[in-house]
C-alpha positions in Angstrom: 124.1 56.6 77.4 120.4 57.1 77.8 117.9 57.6 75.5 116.6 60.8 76.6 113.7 60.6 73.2 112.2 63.5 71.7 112.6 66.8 72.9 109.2 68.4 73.9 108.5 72.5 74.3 105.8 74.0 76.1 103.8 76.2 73.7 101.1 79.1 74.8 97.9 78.4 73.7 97.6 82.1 72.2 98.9 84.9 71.8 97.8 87.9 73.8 99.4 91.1 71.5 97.2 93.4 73.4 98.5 92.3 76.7 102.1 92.0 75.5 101.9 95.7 74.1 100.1 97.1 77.0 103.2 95.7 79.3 105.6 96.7 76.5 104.3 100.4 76.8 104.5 100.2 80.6 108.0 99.3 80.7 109.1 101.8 78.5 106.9 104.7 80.8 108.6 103.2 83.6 111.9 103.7 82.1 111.2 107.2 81.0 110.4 108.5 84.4 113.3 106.5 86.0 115.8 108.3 83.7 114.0 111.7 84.3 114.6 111.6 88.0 118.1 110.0 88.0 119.1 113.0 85.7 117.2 115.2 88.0 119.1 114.4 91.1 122.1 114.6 89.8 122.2 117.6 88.6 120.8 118.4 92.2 123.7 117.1 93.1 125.8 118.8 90.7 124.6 122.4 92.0 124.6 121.6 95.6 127.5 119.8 96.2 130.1 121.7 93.3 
């Protein structure tokens, strides 16, 4: 077998929290919305096509 050595990992050089939580809150607006419109067409759909 080969000697594959020590096993390296790739670290960030810092952490940007700001950044992170910026996204973080994005994702979740992004979500919100999404869920509001699904919900929103169908009960469109539930009125126009019952």
């Amino acid at each position: 077998m080969a000697d594959h050595g020590e096993v390296e990992y790739a670290t960030a050089a810092g952490n940007d929290y700001a950044e992170h939580e910026k996204t973080y809150k994005t994702f979740i607006a992004l979500v919100k919305w999404n869920v509001f419109i699904i919900v929103g067409i169908l009960a469109l759909m539930a009125y126009f096509l019952v």
